[in-house]
PDB file with one MODEL, atoms N, CA, C and O in Angstrom:
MODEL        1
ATOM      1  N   UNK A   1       1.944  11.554  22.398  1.00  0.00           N
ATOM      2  CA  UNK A   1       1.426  10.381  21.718  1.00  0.00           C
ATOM      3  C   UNK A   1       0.313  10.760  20.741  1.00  0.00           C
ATOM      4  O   UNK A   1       0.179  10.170  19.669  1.00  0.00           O
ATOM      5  N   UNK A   2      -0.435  11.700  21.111  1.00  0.00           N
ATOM      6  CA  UNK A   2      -1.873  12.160  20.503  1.00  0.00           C
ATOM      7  C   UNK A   2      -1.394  12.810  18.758  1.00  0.00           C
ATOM      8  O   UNK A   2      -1.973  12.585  17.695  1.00  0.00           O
ATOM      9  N   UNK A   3      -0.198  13.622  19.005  1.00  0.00           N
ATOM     10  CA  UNK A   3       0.663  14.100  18.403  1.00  0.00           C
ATOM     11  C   UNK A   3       1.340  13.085  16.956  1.00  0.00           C
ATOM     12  O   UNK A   3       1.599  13.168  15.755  1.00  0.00           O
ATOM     13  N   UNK A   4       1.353  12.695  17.438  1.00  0.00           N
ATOM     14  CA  UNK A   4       2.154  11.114  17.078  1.00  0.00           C
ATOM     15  C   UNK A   4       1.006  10.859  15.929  1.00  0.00           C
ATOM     16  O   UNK A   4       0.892  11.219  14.757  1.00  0.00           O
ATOM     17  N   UNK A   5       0.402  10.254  16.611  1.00  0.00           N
ATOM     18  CA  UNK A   5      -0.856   9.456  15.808  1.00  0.00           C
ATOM     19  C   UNK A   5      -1.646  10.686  14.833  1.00  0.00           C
ATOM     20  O   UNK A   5      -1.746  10.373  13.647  1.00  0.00           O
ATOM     21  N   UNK A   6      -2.028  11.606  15.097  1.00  0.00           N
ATOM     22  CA  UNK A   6      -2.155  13.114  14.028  1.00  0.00           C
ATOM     23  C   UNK A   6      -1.249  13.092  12.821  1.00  0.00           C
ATOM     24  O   UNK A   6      -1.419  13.432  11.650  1.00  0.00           O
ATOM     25  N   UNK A   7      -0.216  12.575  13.496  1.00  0.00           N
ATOM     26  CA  UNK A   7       1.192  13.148  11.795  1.00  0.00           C
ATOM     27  C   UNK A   7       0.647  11.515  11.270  1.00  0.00           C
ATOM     28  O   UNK A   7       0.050  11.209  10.237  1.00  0.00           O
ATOM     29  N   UNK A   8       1.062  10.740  12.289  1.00  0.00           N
ATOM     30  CA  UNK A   8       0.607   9.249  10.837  1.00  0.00           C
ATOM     31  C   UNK A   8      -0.506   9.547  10.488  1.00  0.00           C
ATOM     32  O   UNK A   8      -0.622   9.577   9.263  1.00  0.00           O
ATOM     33  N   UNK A   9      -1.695   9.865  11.238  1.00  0.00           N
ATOM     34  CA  UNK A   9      -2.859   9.883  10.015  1.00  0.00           C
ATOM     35  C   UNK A   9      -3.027  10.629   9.089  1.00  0.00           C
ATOM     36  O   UNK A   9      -3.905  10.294   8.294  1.00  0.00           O
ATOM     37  N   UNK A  10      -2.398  11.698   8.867  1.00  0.00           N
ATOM     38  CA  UNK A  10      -1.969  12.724   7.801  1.00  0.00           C
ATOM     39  C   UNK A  10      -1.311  12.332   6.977  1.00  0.00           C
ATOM     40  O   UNK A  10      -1.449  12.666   5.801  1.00  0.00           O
ATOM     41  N   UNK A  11      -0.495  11.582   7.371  1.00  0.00           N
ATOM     42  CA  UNK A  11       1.070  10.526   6.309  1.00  0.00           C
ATOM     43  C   UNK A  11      -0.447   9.665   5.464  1.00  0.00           C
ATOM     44  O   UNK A  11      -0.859   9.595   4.306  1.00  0.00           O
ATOM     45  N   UNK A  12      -0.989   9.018   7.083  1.00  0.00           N
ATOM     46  CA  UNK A  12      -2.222   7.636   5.803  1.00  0.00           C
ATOM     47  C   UNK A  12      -2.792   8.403   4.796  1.00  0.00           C
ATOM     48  O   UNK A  12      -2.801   7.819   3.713  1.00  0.00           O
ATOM     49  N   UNK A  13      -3.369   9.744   4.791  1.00  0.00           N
ATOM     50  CA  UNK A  13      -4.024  10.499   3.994  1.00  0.00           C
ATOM     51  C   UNK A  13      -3.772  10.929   2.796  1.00  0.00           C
ATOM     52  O   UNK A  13      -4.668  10.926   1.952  1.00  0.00           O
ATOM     53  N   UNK A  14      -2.526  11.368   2.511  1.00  0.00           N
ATOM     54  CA  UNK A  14      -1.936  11.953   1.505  1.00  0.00           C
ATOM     55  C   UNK A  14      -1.407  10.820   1.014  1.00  0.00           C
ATOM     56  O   UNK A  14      -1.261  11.106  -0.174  1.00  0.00           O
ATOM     57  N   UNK A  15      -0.901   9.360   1.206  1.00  0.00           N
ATOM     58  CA  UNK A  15      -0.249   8.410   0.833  1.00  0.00           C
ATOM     59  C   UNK A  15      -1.800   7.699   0.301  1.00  0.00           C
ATOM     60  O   UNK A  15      -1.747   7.089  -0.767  1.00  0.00           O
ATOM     61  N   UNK A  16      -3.104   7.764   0.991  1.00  0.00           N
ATOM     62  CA  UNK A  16      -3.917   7.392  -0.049  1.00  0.00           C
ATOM     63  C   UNK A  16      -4.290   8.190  -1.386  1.00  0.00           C
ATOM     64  O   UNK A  16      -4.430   7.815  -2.550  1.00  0.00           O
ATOM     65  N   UNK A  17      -4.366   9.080  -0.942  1.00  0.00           N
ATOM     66  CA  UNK A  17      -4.638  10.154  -2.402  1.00  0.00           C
ATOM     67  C   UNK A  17      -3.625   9.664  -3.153  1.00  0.00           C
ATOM     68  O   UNK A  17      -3.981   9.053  -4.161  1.00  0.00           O
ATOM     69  N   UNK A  18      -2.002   9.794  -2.868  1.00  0.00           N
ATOM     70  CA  UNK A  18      -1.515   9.453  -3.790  1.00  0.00           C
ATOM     71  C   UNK A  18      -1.321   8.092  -4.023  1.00  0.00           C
ATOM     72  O   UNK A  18      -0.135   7.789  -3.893  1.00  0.00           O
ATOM     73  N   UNK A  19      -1.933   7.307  -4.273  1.00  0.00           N
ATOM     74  CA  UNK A  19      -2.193   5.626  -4.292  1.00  0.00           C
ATOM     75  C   UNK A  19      -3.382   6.023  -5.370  1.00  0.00           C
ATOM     76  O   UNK A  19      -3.047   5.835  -6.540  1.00  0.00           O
ATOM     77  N   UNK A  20      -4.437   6.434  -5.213  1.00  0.00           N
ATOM     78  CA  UNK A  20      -5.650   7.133  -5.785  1.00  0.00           C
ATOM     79  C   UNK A  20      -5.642   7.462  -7.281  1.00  0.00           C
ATOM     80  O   UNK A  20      -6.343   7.108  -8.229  1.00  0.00           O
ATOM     81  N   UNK A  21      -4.091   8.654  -7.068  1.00  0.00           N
ATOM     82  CA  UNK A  21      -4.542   9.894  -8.384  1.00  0.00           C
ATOM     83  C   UNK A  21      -2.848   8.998  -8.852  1.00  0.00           C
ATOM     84  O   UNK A  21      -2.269   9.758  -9.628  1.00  0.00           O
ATOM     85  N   UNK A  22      -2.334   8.228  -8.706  1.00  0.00           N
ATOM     86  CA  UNK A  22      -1.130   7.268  -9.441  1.00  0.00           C
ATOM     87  C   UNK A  22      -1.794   6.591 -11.013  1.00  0.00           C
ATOM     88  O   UNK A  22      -2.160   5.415 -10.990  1.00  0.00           O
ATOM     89  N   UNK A  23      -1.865   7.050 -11.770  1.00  0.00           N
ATOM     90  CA  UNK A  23      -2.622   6.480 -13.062  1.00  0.00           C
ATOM     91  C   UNK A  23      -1.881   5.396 -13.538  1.00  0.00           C
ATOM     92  O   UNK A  23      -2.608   4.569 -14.089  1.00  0.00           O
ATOM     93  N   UNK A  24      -0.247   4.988 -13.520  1.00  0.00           N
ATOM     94  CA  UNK A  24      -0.059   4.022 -14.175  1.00  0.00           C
ATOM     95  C   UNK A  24      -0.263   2.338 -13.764  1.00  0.00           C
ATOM     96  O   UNK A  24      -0.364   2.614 -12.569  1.00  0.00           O
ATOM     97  N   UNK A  25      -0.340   1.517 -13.770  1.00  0.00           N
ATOM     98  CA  UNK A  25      -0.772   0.534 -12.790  1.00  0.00           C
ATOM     99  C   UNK A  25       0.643  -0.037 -11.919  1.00  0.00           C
ATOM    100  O   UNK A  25       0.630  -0.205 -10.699  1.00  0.00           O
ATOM    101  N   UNK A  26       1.484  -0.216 -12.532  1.00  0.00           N
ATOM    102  CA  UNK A  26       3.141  -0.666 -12.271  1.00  0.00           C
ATOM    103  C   UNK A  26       3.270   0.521 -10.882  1.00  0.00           C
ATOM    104  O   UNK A  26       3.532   0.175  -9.730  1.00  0.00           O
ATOM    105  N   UNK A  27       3.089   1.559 -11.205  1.00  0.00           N
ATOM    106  CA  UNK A  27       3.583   2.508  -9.969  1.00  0.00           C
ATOM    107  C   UNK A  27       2.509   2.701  -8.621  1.00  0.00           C
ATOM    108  O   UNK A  27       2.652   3.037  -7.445  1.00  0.00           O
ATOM    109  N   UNK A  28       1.620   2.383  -9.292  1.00  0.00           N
ATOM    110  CA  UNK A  28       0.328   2.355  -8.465  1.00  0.00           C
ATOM    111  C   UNK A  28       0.774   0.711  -7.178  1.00  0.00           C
ATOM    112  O   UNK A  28       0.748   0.558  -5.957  1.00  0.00           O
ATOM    113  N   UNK A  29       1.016   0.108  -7.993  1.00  0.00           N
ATOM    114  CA  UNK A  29       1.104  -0.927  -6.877  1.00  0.00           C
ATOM    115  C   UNK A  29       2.287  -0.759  -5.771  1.00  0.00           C
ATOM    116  O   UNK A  29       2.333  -1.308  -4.671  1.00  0.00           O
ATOM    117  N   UNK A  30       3.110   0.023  -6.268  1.00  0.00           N
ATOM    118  CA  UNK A  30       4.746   0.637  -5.377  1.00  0.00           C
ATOM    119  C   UNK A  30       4.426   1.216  -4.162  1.00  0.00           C
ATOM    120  O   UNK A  30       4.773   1.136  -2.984  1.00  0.00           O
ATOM    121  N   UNK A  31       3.065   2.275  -5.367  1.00  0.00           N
ATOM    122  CA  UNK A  31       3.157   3.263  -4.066  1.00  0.00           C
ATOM    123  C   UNK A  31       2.006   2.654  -2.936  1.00  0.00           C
ATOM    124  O   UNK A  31       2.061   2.968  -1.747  1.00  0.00           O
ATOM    125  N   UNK A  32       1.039   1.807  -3.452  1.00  0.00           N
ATOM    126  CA  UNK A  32       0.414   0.749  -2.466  1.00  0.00           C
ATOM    127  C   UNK A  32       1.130   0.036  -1.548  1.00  0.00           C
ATOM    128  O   UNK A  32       0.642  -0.181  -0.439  1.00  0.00           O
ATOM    129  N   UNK A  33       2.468  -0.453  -1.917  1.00  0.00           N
ATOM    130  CA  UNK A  33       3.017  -0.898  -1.382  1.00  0.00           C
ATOM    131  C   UNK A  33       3.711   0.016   0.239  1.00  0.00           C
ATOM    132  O   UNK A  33       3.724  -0.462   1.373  1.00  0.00           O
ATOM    133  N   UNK A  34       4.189   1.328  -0.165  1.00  0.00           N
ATOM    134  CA  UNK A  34       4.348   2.400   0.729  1.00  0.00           C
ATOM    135  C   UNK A  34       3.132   2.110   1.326  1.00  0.00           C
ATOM    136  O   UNK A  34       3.119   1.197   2.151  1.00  0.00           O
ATOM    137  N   UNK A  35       2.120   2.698   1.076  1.00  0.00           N
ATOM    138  CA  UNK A  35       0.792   3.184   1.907  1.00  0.00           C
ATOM    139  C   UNK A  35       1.031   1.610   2.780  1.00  0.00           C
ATOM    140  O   UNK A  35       1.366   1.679   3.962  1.00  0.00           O
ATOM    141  N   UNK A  36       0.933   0.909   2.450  1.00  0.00           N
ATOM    142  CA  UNK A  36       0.726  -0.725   3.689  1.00  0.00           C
ATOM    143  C   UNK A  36       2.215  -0.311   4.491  1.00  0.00           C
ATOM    144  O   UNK A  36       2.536  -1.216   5.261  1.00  0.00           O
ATOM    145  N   UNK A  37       2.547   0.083   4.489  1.00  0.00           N
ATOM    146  CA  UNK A  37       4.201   0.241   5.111  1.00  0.00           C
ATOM    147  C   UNK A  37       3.413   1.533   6.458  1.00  0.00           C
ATOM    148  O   UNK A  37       3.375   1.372   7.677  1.00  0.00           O
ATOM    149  N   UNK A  38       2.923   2.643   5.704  1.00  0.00           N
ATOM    150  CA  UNK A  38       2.604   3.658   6.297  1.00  0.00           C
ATOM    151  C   UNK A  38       1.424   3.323   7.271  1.00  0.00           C
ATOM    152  O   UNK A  38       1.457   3.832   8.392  1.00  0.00           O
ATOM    153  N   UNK A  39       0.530   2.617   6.973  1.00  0.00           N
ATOM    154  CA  UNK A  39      -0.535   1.895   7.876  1.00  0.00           C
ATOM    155  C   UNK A  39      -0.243   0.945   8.730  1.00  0.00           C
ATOM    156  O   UNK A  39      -1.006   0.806   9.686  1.00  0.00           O
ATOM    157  N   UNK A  40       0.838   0.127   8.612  1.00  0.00           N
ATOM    158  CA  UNK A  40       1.319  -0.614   9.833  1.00  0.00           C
ATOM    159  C   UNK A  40       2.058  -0.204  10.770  1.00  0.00           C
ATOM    160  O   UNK A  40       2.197  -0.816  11.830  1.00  0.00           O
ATOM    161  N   UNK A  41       2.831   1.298  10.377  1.00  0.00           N
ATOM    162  CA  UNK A  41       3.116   2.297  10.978  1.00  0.00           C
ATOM    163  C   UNK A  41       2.117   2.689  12.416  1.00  0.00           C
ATOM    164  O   UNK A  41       2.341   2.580  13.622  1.00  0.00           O
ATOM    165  N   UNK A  42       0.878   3.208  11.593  1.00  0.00           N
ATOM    166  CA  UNK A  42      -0.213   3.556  12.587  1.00  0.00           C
ATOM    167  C   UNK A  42      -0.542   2.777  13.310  1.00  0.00           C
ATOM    168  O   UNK A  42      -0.451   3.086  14.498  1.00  0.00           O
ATOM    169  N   UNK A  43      -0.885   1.900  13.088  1.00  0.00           N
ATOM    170  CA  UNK A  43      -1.268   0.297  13.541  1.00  0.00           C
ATOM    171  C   UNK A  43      -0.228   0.189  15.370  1.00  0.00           C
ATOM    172  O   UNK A  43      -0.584   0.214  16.548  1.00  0.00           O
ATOM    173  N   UNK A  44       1.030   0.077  14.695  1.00  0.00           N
ATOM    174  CA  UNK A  44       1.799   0.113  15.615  1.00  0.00           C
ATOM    175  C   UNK A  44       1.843   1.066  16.722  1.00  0.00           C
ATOM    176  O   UNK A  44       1.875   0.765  17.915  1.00  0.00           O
ATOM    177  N   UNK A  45       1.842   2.316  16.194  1.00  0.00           N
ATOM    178  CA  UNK A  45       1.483   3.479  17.265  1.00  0.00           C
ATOM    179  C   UNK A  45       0.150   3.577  18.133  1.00  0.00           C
ATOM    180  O   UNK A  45      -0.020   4.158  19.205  1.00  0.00           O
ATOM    181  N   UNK A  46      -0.853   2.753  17.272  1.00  0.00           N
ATOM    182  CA  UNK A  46      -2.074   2.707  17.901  1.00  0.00           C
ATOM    183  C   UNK A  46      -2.220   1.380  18.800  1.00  0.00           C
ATOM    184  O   UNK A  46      -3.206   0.748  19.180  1.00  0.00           O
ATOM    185  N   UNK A  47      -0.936   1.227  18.973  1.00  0.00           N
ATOM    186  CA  UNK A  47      -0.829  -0.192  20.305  1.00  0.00           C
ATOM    187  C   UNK A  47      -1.643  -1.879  19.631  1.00  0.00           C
ATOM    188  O   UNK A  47      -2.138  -2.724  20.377  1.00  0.00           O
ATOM    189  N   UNK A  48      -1.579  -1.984  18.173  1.00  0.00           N
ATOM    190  CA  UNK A  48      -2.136  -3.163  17.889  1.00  0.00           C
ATOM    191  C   UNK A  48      -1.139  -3.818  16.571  1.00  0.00           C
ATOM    192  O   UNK A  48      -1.228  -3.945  15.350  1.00  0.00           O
ATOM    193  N   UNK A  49      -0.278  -4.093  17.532  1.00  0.00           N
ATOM    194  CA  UNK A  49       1.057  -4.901  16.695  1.00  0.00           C
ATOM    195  C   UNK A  49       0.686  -5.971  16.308  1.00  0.00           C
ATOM    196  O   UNK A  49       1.592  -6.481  15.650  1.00  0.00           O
ATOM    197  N   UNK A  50      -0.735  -7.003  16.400  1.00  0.00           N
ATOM    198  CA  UNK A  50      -0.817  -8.054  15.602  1.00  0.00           C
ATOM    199  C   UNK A  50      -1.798  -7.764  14.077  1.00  0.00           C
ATOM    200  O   UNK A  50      -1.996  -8.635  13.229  1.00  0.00           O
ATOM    201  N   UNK A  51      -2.255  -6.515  14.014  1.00  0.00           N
ATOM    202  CA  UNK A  51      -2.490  -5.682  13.278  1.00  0.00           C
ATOM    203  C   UNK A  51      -1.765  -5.618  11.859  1.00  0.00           C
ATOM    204  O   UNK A  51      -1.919  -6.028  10.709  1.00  0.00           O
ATOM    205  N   UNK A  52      -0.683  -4.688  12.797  1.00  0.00           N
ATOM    206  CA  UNK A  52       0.652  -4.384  12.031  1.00  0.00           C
ATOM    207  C   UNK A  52       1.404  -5.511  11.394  1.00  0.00           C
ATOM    208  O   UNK A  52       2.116  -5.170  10.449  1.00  0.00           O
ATOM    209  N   UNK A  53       1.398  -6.686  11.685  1.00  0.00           N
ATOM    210  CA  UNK A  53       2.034  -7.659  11.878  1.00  0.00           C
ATOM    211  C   UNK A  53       1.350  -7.967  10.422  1.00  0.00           C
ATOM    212  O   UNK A  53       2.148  -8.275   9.536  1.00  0.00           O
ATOM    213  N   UNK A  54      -0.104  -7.915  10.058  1.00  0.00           N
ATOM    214  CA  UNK A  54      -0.514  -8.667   9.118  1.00  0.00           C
ATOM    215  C   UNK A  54      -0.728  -7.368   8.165  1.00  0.00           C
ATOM    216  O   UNK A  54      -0.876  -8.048   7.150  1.00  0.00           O
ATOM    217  N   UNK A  55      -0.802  -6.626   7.900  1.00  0.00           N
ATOM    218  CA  UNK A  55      -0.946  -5.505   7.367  1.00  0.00           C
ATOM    219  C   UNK A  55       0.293  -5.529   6.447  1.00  0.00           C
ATOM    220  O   UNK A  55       0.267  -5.433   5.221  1.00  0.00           O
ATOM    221  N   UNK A  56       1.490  -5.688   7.309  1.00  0.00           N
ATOM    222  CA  UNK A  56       2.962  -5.411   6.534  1.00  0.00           C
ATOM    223  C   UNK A  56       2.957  -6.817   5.548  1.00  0.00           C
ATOM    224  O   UNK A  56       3.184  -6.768   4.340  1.00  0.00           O
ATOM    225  N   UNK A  57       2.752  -7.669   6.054  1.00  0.00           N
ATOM    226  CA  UNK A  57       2.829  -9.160   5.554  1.00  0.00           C
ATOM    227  C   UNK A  57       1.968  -8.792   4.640  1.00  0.00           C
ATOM    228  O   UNK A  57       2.508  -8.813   3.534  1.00  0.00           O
ATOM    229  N   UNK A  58       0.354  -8.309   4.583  1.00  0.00           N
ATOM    230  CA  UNK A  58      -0.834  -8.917   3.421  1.00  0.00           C
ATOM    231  C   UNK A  58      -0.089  -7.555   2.543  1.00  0.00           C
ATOM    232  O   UNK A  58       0.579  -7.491   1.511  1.00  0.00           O
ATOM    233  N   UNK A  59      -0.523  -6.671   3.411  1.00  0.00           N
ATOM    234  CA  UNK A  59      -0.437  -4.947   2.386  1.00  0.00           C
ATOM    235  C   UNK A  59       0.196  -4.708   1.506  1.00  0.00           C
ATOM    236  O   UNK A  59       0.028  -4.114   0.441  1.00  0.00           O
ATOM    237  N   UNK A  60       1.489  -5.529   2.296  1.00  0.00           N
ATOM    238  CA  UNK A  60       2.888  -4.532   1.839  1.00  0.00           C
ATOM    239  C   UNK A  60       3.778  -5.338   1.023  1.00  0.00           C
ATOM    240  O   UNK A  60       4.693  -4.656   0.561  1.00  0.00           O
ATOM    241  N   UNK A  61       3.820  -6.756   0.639  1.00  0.00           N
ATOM    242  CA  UNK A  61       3.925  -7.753   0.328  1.00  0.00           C
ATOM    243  C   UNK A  61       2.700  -8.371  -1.185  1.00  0.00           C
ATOM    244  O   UNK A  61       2.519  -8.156  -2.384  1.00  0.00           O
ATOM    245  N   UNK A  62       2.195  -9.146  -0.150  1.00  0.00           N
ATOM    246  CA  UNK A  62       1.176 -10.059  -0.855  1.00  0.00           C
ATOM    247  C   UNK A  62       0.354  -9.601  -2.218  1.00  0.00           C
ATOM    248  O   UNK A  62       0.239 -10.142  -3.317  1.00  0.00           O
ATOM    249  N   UNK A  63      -0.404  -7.814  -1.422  1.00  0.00           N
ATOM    250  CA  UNK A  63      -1.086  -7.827  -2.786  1.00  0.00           C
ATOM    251  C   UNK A  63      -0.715  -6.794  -3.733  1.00  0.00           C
ATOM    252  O   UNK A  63      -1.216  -6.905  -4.852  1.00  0.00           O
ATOM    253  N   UNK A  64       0.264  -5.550  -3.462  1.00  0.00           N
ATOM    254  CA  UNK A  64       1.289  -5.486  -4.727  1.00  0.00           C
ATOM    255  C   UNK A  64       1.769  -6.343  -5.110  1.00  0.00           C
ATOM    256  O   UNK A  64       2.560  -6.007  -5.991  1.00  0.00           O
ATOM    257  N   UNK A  65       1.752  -7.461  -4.932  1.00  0.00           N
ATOM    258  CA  UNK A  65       2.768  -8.294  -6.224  1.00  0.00           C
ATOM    259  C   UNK A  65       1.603  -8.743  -6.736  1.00  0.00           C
ATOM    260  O   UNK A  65       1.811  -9.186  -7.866  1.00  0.00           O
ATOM    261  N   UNK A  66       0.521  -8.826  -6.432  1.00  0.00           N
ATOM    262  CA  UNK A  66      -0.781  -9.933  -6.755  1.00  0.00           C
ATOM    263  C   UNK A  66      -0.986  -8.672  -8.302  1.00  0.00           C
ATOM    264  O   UNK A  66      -1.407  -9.106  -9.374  1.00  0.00           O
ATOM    265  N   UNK A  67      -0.600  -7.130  -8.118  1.00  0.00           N
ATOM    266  CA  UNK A  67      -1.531  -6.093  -8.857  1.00  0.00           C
ATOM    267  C   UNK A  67      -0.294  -6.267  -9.891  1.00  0.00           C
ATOM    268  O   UNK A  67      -0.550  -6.082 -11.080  1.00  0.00           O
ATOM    269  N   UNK A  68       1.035  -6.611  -9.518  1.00  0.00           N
ATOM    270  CA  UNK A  68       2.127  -6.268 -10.515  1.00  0.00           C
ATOM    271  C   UNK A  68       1.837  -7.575 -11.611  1.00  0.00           C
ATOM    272  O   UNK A  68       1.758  -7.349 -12.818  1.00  0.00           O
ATOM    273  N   UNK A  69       1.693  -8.932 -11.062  1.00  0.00           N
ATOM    274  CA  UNK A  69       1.398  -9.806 -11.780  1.00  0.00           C
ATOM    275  C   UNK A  69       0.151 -10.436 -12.712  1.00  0.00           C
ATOM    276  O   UNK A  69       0.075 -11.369 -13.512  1.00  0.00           O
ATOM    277  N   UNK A  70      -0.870  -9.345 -12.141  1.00  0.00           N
ATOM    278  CA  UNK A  70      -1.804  -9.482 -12.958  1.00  0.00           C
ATOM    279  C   UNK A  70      -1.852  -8.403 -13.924  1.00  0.00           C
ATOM    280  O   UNK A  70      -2.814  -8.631 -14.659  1.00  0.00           O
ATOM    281  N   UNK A  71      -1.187  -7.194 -14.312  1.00  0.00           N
ATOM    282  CA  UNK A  71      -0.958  -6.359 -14.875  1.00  0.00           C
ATOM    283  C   UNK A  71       0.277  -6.887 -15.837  1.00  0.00           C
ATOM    284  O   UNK A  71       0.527  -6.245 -16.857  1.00  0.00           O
ATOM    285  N   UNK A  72       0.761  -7.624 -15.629  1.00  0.00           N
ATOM    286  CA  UNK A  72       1.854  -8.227 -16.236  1.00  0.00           C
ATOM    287  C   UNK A  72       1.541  -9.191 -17.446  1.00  0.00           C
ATOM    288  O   UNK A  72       2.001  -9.228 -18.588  1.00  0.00           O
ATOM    289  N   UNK A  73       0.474 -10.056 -16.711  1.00  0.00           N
ATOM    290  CA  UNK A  73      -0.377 -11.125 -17.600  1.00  0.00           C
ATOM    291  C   UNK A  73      -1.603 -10.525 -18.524  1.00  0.00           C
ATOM    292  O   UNK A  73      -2.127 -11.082 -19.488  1.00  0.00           O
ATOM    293  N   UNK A  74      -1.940  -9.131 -17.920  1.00  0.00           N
ATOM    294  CA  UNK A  74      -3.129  -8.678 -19.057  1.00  0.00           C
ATOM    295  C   UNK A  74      -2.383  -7.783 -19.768  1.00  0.00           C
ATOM    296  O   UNK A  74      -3.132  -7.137 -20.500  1.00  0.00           O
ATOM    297  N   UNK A  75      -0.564  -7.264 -19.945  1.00  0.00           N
ATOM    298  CA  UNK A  75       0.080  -6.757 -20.494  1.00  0.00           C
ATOM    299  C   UNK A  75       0.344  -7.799 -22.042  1.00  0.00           C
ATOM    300  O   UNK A  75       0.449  -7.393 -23.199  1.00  0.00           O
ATOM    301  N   UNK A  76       0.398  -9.324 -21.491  1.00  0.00           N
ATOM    302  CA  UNK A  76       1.659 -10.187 -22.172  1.00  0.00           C
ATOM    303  C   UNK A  76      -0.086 -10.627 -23.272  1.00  0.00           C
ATOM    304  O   UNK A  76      -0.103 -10.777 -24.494  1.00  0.00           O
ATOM    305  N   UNK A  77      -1.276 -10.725 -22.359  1.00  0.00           N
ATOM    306  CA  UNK A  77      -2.167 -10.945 -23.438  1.00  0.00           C
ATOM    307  C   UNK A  77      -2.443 -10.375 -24.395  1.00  0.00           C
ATOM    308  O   UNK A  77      -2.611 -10.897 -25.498  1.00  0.00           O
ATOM    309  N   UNK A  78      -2.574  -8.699 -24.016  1.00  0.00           N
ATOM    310  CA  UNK A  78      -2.497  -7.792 -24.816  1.00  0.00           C
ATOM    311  C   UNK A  78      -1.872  -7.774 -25.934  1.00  0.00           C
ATOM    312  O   UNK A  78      -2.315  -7.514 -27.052  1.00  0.00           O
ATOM    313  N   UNK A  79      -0.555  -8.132 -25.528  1.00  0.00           N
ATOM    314  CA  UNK A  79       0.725  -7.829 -26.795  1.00  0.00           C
ATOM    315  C   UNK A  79       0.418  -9.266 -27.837  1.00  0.00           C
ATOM    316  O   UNK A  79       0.942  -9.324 -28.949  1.00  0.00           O
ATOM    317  N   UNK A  80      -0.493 -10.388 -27.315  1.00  0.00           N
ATOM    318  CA  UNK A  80      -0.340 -11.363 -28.166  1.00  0.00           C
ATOM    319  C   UNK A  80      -1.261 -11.417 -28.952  1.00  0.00           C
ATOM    320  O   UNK A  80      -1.242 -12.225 -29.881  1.00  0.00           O
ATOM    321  N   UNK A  81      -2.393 -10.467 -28.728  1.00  0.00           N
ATOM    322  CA  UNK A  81      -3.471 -10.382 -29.834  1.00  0.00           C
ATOM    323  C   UNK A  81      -2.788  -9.511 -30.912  1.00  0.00           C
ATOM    324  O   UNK A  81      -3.384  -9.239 -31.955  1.00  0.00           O
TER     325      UNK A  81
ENDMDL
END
């Protein structure tokens, strides 16, 4: 189990860096989207499934689309000036 929880927190680690050093904003929110996938992962292994439960729902869901759509709208302003 100890084992277990070592490799996900290594997975959370490198999945934040690369969330981090992702420069474009469109891909940045994807791979945010992974990382909330990968943290409810842990969540789960770490015995707190109501955790996980909201993590996958807010993380992995809710606020990549919140980063795709506001990147979308300061794209469409952009193009109209």
């Amino acid at each position: 189990m100890i084992v277990l929880v070592l490799i996900l927190l290594g997975l959370v680690a490198v999945g934040g860096a690369v969330v981090v050093f992702t420069s474009d904003p469109q891909r940045q929110a994807v791979t945010l989207s992974v990382y909330g996938v990968l943290l409810s992962v842990l969540f789960l292994a770490l015995a707190a499934p109501d955790v996980a439960l909201s993590q996958v729902a807010i993380g992995s869901a809710v606020v990549p689309l919140m980063v795709l759509l506001a990147v979308r709208t300061v794209r469409s302003t952009k193009d109209r000036r």
